[in-house]
N, C-alpha and C positions, 0 to 999 in steps of 0.2 A: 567556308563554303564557296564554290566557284559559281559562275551566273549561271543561272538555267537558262538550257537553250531559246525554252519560249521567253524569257525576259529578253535576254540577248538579242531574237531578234526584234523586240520592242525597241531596247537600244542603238539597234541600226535604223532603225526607222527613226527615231529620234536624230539621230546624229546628221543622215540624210535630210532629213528636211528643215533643221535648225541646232546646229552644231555647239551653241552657245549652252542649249538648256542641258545638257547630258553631265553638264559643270554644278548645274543647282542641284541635282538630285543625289540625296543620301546613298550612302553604299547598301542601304537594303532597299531605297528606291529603286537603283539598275537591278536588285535582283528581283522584286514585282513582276509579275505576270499574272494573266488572268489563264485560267486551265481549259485545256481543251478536252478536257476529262467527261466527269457526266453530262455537265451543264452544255457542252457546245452539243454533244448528241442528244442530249432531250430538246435541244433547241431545234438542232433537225429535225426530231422526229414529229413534232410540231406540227412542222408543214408538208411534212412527205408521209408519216404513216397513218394513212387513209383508212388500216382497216383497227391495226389494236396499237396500243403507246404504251408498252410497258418499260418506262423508261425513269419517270423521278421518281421521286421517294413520299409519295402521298395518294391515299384510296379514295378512288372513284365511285362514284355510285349513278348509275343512268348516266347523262350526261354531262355532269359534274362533279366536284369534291365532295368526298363522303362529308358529314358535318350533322351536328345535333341541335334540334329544335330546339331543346333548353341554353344554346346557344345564340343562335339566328335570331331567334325571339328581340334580341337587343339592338338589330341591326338593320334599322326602319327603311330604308331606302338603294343597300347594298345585296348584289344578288350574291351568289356561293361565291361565284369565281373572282370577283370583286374582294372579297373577305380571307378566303379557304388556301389559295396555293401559295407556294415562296412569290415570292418576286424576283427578279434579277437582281446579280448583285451590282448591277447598273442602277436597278433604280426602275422604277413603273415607266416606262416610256412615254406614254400621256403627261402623265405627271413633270417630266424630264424636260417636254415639248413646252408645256404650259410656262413652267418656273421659267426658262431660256425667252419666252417672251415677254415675262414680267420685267425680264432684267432688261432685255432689249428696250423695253419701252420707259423705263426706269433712266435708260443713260444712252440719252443721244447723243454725247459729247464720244461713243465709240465711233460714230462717224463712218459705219462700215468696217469696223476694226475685225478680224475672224477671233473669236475666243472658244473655247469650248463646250462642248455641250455640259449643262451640271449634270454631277455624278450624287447619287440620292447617301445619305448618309443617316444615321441615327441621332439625329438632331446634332448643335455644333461642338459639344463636347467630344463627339464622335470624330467630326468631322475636322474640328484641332489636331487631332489625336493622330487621325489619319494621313494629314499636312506631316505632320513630326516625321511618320515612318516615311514617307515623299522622300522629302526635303531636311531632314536634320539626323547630324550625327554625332556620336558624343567629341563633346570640347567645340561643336561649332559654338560661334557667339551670335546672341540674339539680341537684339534691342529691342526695348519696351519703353512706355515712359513707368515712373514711380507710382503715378495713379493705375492699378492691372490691376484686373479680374486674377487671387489669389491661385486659380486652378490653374494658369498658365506654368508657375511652379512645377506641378505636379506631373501636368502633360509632358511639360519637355524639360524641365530640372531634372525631375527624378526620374520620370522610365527613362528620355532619349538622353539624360546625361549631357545635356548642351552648359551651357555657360550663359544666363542669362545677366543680362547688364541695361541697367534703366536711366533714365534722365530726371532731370524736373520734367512735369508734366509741365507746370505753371509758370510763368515769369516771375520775380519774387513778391512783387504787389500781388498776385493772384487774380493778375486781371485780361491774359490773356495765352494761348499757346506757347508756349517757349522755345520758339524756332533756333533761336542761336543754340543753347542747350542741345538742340537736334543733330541740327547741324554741326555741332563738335563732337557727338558720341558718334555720328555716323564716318566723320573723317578720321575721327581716332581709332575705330575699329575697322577701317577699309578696305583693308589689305586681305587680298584672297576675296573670302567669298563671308556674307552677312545676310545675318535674315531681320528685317524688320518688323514687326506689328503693329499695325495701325487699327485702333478699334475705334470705331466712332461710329455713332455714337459711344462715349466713354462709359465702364462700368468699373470705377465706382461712383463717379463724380457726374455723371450725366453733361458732360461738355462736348461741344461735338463746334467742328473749324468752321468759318466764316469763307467764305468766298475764296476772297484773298488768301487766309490762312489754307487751305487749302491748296490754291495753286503757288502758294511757295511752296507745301511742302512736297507735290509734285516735283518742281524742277530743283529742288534740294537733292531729292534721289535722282532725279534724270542727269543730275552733274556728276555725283557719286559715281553712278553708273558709265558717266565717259571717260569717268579718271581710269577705269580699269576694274572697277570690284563688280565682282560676281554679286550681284543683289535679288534675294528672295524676300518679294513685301508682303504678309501675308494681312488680307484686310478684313476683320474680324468685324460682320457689318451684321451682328445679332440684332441689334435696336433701330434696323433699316426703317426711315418711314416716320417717325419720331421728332420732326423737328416742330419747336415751339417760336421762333424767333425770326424776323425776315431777314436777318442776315447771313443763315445758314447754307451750307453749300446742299444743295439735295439729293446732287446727283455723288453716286459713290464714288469715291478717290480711284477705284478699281479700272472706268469708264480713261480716265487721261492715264493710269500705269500700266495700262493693258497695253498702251501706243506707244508707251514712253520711250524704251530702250532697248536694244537686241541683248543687252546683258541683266534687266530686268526683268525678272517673271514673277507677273502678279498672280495671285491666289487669291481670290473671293470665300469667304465660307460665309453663309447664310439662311436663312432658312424661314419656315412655318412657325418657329417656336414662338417665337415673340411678332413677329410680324404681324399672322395669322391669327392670334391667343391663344395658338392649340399645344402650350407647354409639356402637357405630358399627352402628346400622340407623337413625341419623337423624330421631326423630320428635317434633314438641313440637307445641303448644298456644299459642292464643293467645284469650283470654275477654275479654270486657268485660263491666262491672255499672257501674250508678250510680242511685241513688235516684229514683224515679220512671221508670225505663228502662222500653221495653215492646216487644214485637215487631216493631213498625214500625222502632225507632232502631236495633235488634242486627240485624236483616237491613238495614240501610243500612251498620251501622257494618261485619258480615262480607260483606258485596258488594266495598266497599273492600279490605278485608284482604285476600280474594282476589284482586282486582287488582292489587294489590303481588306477590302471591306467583306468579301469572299472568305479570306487567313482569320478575320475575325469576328462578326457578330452574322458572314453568311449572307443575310441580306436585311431590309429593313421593312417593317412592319407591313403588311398589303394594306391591312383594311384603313392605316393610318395616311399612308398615300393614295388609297383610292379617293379616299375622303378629301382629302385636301386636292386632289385632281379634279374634282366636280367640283369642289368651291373656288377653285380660282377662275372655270367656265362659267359661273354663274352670276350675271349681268347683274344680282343686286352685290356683290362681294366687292367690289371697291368701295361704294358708297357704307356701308354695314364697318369696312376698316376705318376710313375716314373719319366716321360718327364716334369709333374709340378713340382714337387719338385726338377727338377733339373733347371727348371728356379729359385725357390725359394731358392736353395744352389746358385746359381751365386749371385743373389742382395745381400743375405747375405755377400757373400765374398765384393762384390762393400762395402757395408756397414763397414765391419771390417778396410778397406783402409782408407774410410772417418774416420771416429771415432777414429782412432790413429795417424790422422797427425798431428805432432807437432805444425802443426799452432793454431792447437786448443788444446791447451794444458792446458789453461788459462781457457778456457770456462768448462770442465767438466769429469767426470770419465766416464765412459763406464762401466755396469757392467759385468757379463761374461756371454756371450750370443751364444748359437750355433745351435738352432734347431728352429721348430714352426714358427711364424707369427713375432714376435715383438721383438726391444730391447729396456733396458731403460738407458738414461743417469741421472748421479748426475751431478747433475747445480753449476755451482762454484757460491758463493757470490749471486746470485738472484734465486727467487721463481718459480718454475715451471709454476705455475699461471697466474703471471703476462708475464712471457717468451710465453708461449703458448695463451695471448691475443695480446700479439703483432704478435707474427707469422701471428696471424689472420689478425689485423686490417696494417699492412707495407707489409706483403707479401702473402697474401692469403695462408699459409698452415696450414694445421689444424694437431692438435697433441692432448695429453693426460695428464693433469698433475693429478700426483696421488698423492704420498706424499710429502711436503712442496718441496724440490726442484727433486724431482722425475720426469722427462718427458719422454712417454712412446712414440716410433715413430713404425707404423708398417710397415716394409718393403715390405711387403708381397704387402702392397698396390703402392708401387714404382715402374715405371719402372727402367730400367739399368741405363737409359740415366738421371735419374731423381736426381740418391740418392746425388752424389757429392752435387748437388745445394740445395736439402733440408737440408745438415747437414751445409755446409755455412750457409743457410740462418737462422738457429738456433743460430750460432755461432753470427753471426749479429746481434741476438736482445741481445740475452747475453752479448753482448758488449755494444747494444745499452743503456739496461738497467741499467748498472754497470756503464753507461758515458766512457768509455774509449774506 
């Protein structure tokens, strides 16, 4: 298939205003475009037809979306229009506005940096998803570490056919980031063009870098990046907001790779899900920054975005971003976030008690874990597997096993009262299954 004219001229407008990024993006990224089809003239007719709008594809009734009381009934403080029509597949504008000041205020270490506007997605599975058709094409190589969220696989193993290749997450004590590790998959793989993922907070292990840890692994890639390779970092910041420890970095790794390099372009995906707790109301984020970016290349680079998200789910929820558009306006919603994640810093701490009493010393390593939803233990002598089917079938708790003795437990799901007797009752099949 050759480029459609309207991507093509996306492409020169990319190229014009930042020559380096027309290198990062996938061969179905240059052919992205957003349509100038129904959407751009119901968009006119918006504001120009004064007297009738027969123009989208949804009924009116008086002065609003047709809609059913056995519906609205549900929808305590949203009026029709708030609920009832598409959205763009940009993304609720309000909404758009709000989230671009979260992050602004989130990372002053941009410094004034220009990044793009976020582009609204279907929560970040969506918005992974939509990164891929970006930015990946089959046989590209991807770096991950060996601690990943299983579904990265699936997003861009098996639909986009890339090549993914992972590191130690951990040093081999397990007691901190494994920068060397990094920085050798990142030189070994450097040639041409690479894409990174950095998720931090970590899901499975709930680790998220230290200060330090952190601005190494910025100018890790900002070196990378001068040797010559085409670098896509893509920073996977679902568990934004989450830090339990004073030595964590808080501000997103996104904030210094946005500035980093003219051959780096960072990718933010983030969102409502976890941040917000609004899990199943679907709503994520999708940003770009790269060094010398400028208006022209971030409304080329979200015209695209939206074309993808346009090609496939159309647009995303109204009444799930309206909702989240008034909650992030409203003056008590940071303190109301804060108040969770400071239940979620206590079980973590409950958590760290259990997992290094000596009575269980026998049973397993802990690995280092300080932020996010989850930690994971290494299993002494038995399989995660078979540990996490007995949990099941002796003590009704359910858990995760990921790799051969890997078990992922999410505290997040724990109460206070709970954790001590879940990590015993681990410890019990661990023992039960080793016979001793």
């Amino acid at each position: 298939m050759s480029i459609p004219p309207l991507a093509e001229e996306l492409n020169t407008s990319i190229r014009d205003a930042h020559p380096q990024v027309i290198h990062h993006l996938s061969q179905l990224g240059c052919k992205l475009f957003f349509p100038k089809g129904i959407l751009t003239q119901s968009s006119e007719a918006k504001t120009r037809a004064h007297r009738y709008n027969a123009t989208i594809g949804i009924a009116t009734e008086g002065d609003g979306p047709m809609h059913l009381a056995a519906v609205h009934r549900y929808f305590q403080d949203l009026s029709p229009s708030e609920c009832y029509p598409y959205a763009s597949s940009f993304g609720l504008p309000a909404l758009r506005s709000a989230w671009a000041e979260k992050q602004q205020a989130e990372m002053p270490a941009l410094n004034g940096q220009a990044v793009s506007q976020p582009v609204v997605t279907n929560a970040l599975t969506h918005a992974l998803s939509v990164v891929g058709e970006m930015v990946v094409d089959a046989g590209d190589t991807i770096l991950l570490p060996d601690q990943l969220w299983g579904n990265y696989r699936l997003t861009w193993g098996v639909r986009q056919q890339a090549n993914l290749v992972t590191f130690p997450f951990f040093d081999d004590s397990l007691s901190t980031f494994n920068l060397a590790g990094f920085e050798e998959q990142l030189h070994k793989h450097g040639d041409g063009k690479l894409i990174v993922v950095l998720n931090f907070p970590n899901n499975p292990t709930g680790y998220h870098p230290t200060r330090k840890e952190a601005a190494a692994i910025v100018e890790a890639l900002r070196k990378q990046a001068e040797a010559g390779t085409t670098l896509v970092v893509i920073c996977d910041d679902a568990y934004y907001g989450m830090f339990y420890d004073a030595e964590s970095e808080t501000q997103p790794l996104f904030a210094w790779l946005a500035q980093c390099h003219e051959n780096l372009l960072a990718i933010k995906v983030d969102g409502g899900t976890k941040e917000a707790f609004i899990w199943g109301l679907r709503v994520g984020f999708i940003t770009y920054g790269i060094k010398g970016g400028n208006s022209d290349l971030y409304a080329a680079l979200e015209k695209k975005t939206a074309g993808a998200v346009r090609g496939s789910v159309s647009n995303v929820s109204m009444p799930a971003q309206s909702i989240l558009a008034k909650a992030l306006k409203d003056p008590a919603f940071s303190q109301q976030q804060q108040d969770k994640v400071a239940i979620l810093r206590q079980r973590y701490e409950a958590v760290c008690t259990a997992v290094a009493d000596p009575a269980y010393a026998d049973c397993w390593q802990a690995y280092p874990f300080n932020a996010g939803y989850f930690m994971c233990l290494r299993l002494t002598d038995v399989e995660a597997e078979a540990v996490r089917l007995d949990l099941l079938e002796r003590h009704g708790v359910g858990t995760i096993a990921l790799a051969k003795h890997d078990l992922r437990v999410a505290f997040s799901c724990l109460e206070l009262d709970q954790i001590a007797d879940c990590f015993a009752r681990i410890a019990d099949s661990v023992r039960h299954l080793r016979g001793t």
